[in-house]
N, C-alpha and C positions, 0 to 999 in steps of 0.2 A: 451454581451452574457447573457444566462439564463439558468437557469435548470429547466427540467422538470421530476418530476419524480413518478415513478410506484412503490409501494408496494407488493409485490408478497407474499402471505401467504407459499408459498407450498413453497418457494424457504429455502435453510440454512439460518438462520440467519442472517450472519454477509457477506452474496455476495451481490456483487453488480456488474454490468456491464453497462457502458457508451459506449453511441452511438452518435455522430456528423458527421455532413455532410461538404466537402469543402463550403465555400462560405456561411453555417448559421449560424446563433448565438444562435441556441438552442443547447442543450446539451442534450439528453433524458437518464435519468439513473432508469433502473431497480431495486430493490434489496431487500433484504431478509426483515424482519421486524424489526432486531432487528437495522438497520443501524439507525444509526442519520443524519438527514435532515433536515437542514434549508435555507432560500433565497439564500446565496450567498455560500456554503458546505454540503459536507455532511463525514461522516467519517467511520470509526468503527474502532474505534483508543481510546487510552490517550497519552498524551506528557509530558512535561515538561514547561505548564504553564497552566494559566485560561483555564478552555475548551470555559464557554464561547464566547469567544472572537474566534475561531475558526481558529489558528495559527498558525496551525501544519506543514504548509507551509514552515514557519520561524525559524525551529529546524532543527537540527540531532539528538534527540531523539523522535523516534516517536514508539510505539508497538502496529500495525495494519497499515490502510490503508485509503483513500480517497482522495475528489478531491475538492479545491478552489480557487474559482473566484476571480481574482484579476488585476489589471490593464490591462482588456483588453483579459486577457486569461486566462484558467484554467489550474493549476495544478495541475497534479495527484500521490499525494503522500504516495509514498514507504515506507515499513516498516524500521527500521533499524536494524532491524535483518535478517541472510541471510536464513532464514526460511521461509521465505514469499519473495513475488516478485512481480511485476504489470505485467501482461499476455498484450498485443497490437498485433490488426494487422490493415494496411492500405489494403481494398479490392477494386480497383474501388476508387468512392469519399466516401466512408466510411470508419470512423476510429472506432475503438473498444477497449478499454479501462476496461481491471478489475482485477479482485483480483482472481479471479476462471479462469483459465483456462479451465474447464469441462463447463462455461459458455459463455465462448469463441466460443468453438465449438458448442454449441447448437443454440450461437445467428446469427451465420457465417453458416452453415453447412458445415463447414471445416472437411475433415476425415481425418484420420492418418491410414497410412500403418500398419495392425494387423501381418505383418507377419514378421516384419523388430524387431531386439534389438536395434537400435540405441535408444530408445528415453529412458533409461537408462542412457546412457551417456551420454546425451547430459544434463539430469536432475539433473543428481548427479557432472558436471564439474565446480561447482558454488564453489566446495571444493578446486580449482586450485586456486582461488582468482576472486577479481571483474574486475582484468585485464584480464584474461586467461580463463574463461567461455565461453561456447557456446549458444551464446542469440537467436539460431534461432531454430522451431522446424516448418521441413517440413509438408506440409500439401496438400490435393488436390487442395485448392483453392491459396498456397502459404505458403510464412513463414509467424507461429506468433511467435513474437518476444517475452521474458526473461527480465526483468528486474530488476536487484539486486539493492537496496539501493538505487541508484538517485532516482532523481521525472523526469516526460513526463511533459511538455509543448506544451498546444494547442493554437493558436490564430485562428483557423478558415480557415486556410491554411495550415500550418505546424506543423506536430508533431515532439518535439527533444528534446534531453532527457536533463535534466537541474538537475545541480546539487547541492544536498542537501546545505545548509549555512554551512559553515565549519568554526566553532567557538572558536575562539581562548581558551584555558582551561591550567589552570597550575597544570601538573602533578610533578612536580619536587620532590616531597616529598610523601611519604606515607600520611601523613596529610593530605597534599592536594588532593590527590586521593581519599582518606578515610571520605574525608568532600563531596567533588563532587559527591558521589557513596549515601552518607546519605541523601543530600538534593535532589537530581536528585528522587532518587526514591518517597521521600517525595509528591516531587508534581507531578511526573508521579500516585501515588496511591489518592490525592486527586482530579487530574483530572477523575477519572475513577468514581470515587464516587459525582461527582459532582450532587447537586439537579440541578444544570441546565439543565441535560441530561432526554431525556425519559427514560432512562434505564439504571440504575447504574449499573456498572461494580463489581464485587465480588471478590476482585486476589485471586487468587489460584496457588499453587506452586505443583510443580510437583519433588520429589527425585530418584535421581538415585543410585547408589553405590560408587560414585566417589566424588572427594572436589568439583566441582563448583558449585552443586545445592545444597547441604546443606548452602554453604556461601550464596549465591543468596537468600536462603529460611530466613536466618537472615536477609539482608536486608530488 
């Protein structure tokens, strides 16, 4: 497999959308300018290790999104926050692949019923849990599909959804969680600020009036 890809000025930022065919081994991905792009990934993410090395595959800490090539097939990996999601649909032998749903339908001409409220709930059911959600949003041309936290898996024939590493961690103690949450963030923040990237990430914290984004914003 290969990537090919297109840099789009006019497009946000941080979108991206993948296109593949049954039966080829290219990958064509669209996206905004600010993504990161190299031979075998691309992201618009930090993690929890070297960005370098382009890993993000390899975690269940990831905050953003992308897609890498690895033994044979790519994966496209999900935020792990349920704020964000991977948008897919299969049309035909076309699969579609991204982070923008609004680029979903642009690259598909898939329409959505203006006259219907369902797509409210079906958007906001992610609050049920990752078992009880509703992963499909009707469309002219068919569903595209929702995807919380796992990662999609392509080989070139089948798309299926593959699930995040799920890593063993010891919470047993405040300590323990209180160490996990200091060094996690540690290198999730010097990933993002990495010289290896074109575009170093700037964190920025957002407060509300409540306890969990003042504690978040000490981290």
């Amino acid at each position: 497999m290969r990537l090919v890809f297109q840099t789009i000025d006019t497009w946000p930022r941080l979108a991206w959308l993948a296109k593949a065919r049954t039966g080829s081994s290219e990958i064509r991905v669209s996206c905004g300018p600010g993504v990161e792009l190299r031979e075998d990934w691309f992201c618009e993410a930090s993690w929890d290790a070297q960005f370098i090395e382009g890993d993000f595959d390899q975690t269940d800490n990831v905050a953003g999104s992308g897609g890498r090539l690895r033994d044979g097939e790519i994966v496209f990996v999900s935020s792990s926050s349920l704020q964000d999601r991977l948008n897919y649909a299969k049309f035909g032998n076309d699969i579609f692949v991204s982070n923008s749903l609004s680029a979903i339908f642009a690259a598909t001409g898939a329409r959505v019923d203006p006259t219907t409220d369902e797509y409210r709930s079906i958007l906001g059911s992610v609050t049920l849990g990752l078992d009880a959600y509703n992963d499909r949003i009707p469309t002219s041309m068919g569903d595209v599909r929702l995807l919380y936290y796992e990662n999609l898996a392509w080989n070139g024939a089948k798309l299926v959804v593959k699930n995040k590493p799920r890593i063993e961690r010891d919470f047993s103690t405040f300590d323990a969680y209180y160490q996990f949450m200091q060094s996690t963030m540690n290198v999730v923040v010097a990933n993002a600020q990495s010289p290896d990237r074109t575009v170093a990430i700037e964190p920025l914290v957002s407060l509300s009036t409540g306890y969990d984004s003042p504690t978040v914003a000490v981290w």
